[in-house]
N, C-alpha and C positions, 0 to 999 in steps of 0.2 A: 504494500500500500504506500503512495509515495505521502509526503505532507500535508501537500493539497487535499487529497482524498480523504485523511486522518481529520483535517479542520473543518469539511463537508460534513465529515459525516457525527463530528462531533456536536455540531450546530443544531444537528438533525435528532441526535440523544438516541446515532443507532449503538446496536450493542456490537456492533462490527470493531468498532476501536477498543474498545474491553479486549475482544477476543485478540486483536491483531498483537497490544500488548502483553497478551498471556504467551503468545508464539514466536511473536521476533524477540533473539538474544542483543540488542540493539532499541533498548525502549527511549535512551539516550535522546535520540531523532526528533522524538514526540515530545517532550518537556519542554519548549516553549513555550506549541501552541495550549498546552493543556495549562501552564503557567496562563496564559489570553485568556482559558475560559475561564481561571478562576478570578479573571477584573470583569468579565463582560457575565449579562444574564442569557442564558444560554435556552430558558425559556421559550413560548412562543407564546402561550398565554397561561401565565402562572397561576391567575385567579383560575380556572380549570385544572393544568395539568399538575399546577403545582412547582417546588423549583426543583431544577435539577441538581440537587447538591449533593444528591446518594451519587448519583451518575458519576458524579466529577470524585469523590472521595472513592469510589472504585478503581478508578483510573490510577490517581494518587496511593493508593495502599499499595501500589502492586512496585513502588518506589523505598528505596532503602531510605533517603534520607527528602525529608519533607520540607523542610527550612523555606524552599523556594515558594512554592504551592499557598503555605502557611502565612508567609510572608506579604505575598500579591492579596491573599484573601483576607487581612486583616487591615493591611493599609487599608482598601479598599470599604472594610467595616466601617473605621473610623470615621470616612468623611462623609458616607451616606448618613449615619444617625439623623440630621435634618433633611433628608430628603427623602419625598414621595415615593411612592412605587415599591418592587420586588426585592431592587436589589439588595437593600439589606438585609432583609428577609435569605435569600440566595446563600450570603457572606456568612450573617450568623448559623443558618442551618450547619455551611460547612466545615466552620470553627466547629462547632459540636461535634460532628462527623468525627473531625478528628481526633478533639479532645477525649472522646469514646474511645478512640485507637488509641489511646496510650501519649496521646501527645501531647504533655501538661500547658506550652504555652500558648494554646490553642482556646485551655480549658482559662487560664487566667486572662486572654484578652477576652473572653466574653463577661467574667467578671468586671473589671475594670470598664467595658463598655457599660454594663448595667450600670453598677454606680456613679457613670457622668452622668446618665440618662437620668434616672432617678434626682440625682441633683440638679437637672435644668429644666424635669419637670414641675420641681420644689418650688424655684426662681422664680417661674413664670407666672404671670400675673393675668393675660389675655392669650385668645388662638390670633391667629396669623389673619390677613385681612381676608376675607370670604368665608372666613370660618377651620381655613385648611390649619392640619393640625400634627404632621407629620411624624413628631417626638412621641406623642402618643400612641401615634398608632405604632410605630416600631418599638415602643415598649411593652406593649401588649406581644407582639412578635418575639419577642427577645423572651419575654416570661414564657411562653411558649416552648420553646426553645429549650430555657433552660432545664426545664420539669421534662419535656419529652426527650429530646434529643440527647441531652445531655449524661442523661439519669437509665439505666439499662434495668439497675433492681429497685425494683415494686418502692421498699423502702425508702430509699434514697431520694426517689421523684416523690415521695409526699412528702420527706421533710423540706425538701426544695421548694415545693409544695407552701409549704404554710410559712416558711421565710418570705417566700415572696408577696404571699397575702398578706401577711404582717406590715412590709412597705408598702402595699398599694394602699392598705386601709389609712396608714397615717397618713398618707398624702391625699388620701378623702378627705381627710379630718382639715389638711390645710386650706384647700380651695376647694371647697362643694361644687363650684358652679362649672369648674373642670374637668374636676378626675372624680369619679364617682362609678359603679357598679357596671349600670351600662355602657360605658366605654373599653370594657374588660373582659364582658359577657363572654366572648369567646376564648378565650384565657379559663374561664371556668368550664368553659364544655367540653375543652377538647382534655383538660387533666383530669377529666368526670368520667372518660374516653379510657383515658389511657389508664387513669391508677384504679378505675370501678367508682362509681357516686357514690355509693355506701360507704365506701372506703374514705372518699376524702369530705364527706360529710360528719365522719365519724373522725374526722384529724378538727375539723370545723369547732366541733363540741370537746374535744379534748384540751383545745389549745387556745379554749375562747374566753378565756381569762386576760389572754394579751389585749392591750390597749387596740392594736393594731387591727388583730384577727377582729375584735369584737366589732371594733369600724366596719371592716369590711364584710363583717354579716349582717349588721346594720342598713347597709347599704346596696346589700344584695336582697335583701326581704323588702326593702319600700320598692326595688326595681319589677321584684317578681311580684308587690301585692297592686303596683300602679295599674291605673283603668289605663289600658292603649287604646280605647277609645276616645281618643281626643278628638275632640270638635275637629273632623274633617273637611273639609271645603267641598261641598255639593254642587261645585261649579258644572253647571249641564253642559252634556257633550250631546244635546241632540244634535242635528245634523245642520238644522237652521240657525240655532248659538254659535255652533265650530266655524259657519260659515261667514257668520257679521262678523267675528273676530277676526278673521282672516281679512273681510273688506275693509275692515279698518288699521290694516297693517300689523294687528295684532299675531303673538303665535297663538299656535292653537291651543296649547297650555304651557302658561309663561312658567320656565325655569326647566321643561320638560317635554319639549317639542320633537318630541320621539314619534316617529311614524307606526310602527306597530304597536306602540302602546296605546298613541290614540285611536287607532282605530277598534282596539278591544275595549277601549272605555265607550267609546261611539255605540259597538255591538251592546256591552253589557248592560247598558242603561239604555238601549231601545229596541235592542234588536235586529235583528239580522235586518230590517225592513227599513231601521234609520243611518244603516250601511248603506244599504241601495239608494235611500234617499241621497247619501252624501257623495255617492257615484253619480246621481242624475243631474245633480248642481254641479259637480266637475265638467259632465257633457256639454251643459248648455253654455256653462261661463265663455262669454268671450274677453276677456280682460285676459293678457296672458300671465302676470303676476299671478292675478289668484288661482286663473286655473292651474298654474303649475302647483302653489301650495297644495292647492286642492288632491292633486294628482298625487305630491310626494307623499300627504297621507296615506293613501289608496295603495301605494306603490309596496305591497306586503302578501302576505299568504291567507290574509283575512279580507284585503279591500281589493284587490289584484281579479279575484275570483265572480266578484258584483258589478265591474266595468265590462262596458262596451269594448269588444274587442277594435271593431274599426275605427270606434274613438283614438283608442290607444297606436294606431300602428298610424293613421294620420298625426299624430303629435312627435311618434315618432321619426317624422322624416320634414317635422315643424324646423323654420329659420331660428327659434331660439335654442340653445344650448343646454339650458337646464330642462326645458320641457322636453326634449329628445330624450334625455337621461334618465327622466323618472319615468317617461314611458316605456324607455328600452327595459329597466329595471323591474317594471311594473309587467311587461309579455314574458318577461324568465317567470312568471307564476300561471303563465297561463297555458293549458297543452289544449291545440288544435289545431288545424291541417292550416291555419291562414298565418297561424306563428311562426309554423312551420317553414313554411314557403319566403315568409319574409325576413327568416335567420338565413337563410341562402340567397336571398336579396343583399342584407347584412352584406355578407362575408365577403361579395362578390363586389361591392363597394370600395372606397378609396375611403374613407371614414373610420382610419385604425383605432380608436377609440372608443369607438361602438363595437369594434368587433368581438369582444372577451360578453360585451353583453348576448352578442350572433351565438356567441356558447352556448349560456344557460341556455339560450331558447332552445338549443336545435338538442342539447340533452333534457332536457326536459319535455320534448316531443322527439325522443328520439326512435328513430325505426333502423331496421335490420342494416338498410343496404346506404347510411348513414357512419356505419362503424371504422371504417380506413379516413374518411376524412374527420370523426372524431378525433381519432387517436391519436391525428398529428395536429388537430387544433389544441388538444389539450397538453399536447406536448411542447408548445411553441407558447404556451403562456408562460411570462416571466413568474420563477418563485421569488419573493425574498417579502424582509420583514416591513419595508418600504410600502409594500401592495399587497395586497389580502384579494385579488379579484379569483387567485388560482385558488383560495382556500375555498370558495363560496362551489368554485368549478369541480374542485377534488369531490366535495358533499353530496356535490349532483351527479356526481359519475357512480359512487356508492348506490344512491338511490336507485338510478338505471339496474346496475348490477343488484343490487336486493332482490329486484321485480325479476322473479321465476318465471312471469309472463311473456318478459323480453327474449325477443328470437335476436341472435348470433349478437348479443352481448361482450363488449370491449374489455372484455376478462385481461387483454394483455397489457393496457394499462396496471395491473393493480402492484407489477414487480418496480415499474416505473414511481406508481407512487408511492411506493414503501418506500425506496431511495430517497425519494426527493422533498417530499411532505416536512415540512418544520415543526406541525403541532403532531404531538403523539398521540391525541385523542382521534384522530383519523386515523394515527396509523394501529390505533386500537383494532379500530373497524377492519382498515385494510388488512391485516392479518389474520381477522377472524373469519372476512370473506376467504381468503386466501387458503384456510383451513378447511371450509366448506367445498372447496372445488378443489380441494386434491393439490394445491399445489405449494406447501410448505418441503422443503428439502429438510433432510437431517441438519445440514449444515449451514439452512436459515434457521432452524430453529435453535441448536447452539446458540446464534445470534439474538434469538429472541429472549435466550435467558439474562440475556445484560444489559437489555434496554431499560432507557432511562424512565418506562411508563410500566409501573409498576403490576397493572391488570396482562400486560405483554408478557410479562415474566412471568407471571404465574402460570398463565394460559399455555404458555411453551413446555414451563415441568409439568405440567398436566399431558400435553400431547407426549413429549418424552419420555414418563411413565405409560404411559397407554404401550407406545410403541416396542418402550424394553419389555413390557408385561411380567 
């Protein structure tokens, strides 16, 4: 495997680079890039697949001396603690990783990370302007962390356990309007998870004599006895309200101008009847502002379904740019012989920007003698983290292949998208298709025991066993 291929495929969380490291006497080669993945998040979407930092601490054990690894992944600790997102999450998982391995200063920088954090969320006085709140939420991560990751015996992760409750609860105690139960709530469920609820309900009453534990039970009982029924905004999403807001340049729900969610609010509160209504006010509108709001509503697997199809494929081929868009995106929801015919309109255009939407359409009405020029359109769409059009296209090539109904189905895609796919949660799928049609090799599925998605691995020693019997 040369570099290149090593850092592809490391991107990808295949278990190919596990393997290749357990083979070449020469692992030397690869310890840069593996050093890159432990500053970069190697993810695709962690809020799903989670981080890869078992993946990368596999990679790393298989190394006598870890200094390097330990080193990238800690600096990199440090300076995230105020910043959003995964990555620190990623860093501390794989401080712990290691720290478990035996590696003490692995286990003392995440220490030392806790106690600045802890002290700056002491400090603090206000959240950041919009409310974002970054410290906290990677403190909740970090308490995480420590109790699971860190902690192997039952014991140890509940005294970890109730030390750490003990500092949340005082810092309840300093600023209520802050730090309080439900901003921890998950910190409580996932050690509820790991060490049994009885168990750490039963460290809860043991140890609820501390100042601290007692705060923090305090404040998890007004969280759990609180009505969440708060005065919710009854703001009507009939069809005729969603529409004057729109006329008045309004969005259709301010702070939450999500197209699928409004149009289930639309359904849920009228019905499927004040869906069609708000397709028929898309039809007639000629104003082309609103009718595009109109349409990007629509443009989903709930409103997509109640439009007019020759509405939609005239807008589609509309002088304005975003009405073309929502309606291209709006016919990927729809199968029928006139979508059909006008994905191969699409494709046969000079309009390369539409053409990834000529995709969806032509898989999602796709037929038998469609299958060679699938394979190379899907093959010709760019992957990378930049554009997600090929993840939406990967989804829909699944679906097709699901449908048992489908005749001479593009099965030979599926070895192409196990390679190339960046989120594992597809390539969950693609392997399990790939299991069902007979075409897993021994020698993929070795592979499959080292992937970085954890339901892959299993699923592989389960085939594996079957197959040794």
């Amino acid at each position: 495997m040369t570099k290149k291929e090593f850092k592809y495929r490391m991107e990808r969380g295949l278990g190919s680079c596990i393997v290749e490291l357990k083979r070449t006497p020469d692992k030397a080669r690869y310890k840069d890039i593996i050093i890159w993945g432990c500053k970069h998040v190697l993810a695709y979407d962690a809020q799903c697949e989670g981080t890869r930092s078992r993946y990368l601490y596999q990679m790393i054990e298989l190394y006598e001396d870890w200094t390097d690894f330990y080193e990238a992944a800690a600096a990199r600790l440090k300076i995230c603690c105020s910043m959003p997102g995964w990555e620190f999450v990623q860093y501390a998982e794989l401080c712990a990783w290691m720290a478990g391995g035996g590696y003490e200063p692995a286990g003392q920088r995440l220490d030392a990370v806790y106690a600045h954090l802890l002290e700056v969320l002491a400090q603090r006085k206000n959240c950041s302007k919009g409310g974002v709140f970054p410290e906290r939420n990677n403190m909740e991560a970090l308490c995480i962390v420590k109790v699971i990751g860190q902690h192997d015996a039952p014991g140890a992760a509940r005294q970890e356990y109730i030390r750490i409750v003990n500092d949340l609860g005082s810092l309840f105690q300093k600023n209520e309007r802050l730090y309080s139960y439900e901003y921890f709530s998950d910190f409580q469920k996932e050690c509820e998870i790991y060490c049994g609820k009885a168990e750490i309900h039963r460290m809860l009453n043991l140890y609820g004599d501390r100042e601290g534990v007692a705060a923090y039970r305090k404040s998890m009982e007004a969280a759990r006895n609180k009505r969440y029924a708060k005065s919710r905004s009854r703001k009507s999403f009939s069809a005729d309200a969603v529409y004057e807001r729109l006329c008045r340049g309004e969005e259709a729900d301010a702070g939450r101008n999500n197209s699928l969610y409004v149009a289930q609010i639309v359904q849920n509160q009228g019905g499927q009847e004040e869906l069609e209504k708000l397709a028929g006010l898309y039809a007639k509108e000629q104003e082309v502002s609103v009718r595009t709001e109109l349409l990007r509503l629509l443009a989903n697997r709930y409103g997509a379904a109640v439009v007019n199809v020759d509405c939609l494929i005239r807008d589609a081929r509309s002088e304005s740019e975003e009405l073309r868009r929502c309606a291209c995106l709006a016919l990927g929801y729809i199968r029928s012989e006139e979508v059909h015919a006008f994905a191969l309109e699409l494709l046969a255009g000079d309009r390369e920007e539409e053409k990834t939407y000529a995709v969806n359409m032509l898989l999602r009405n796709y037929k038998a003698e469609d299958k060679e020029l699938v394979i190379e359109l899907v093959k010709a769409v760019p992957i990378s983290r930049d554009r997600d059009e090929w993840h939406s296209i990967f989804r829909l090539v699944m679906d097709v292949l699901a449908d048992r109904s489908v005749k001479k189905p593009p099965r030979e895609l599926l070895p192409y998208m196990y390679e190339n796919t960046l989120c594992s949660r597809c390539r969950e799928y693609i392997v399990l298709e790939m299991g069902k049609r007979q075409m897993l090799t021994a020698e993929l599925l070795e592979e499959c025991r080292y992937d970085c998605n954890r339901d892959i691995r299993r699923y592989a020693e389960e085939r594996i066993a079957v197959r040794n019997g």
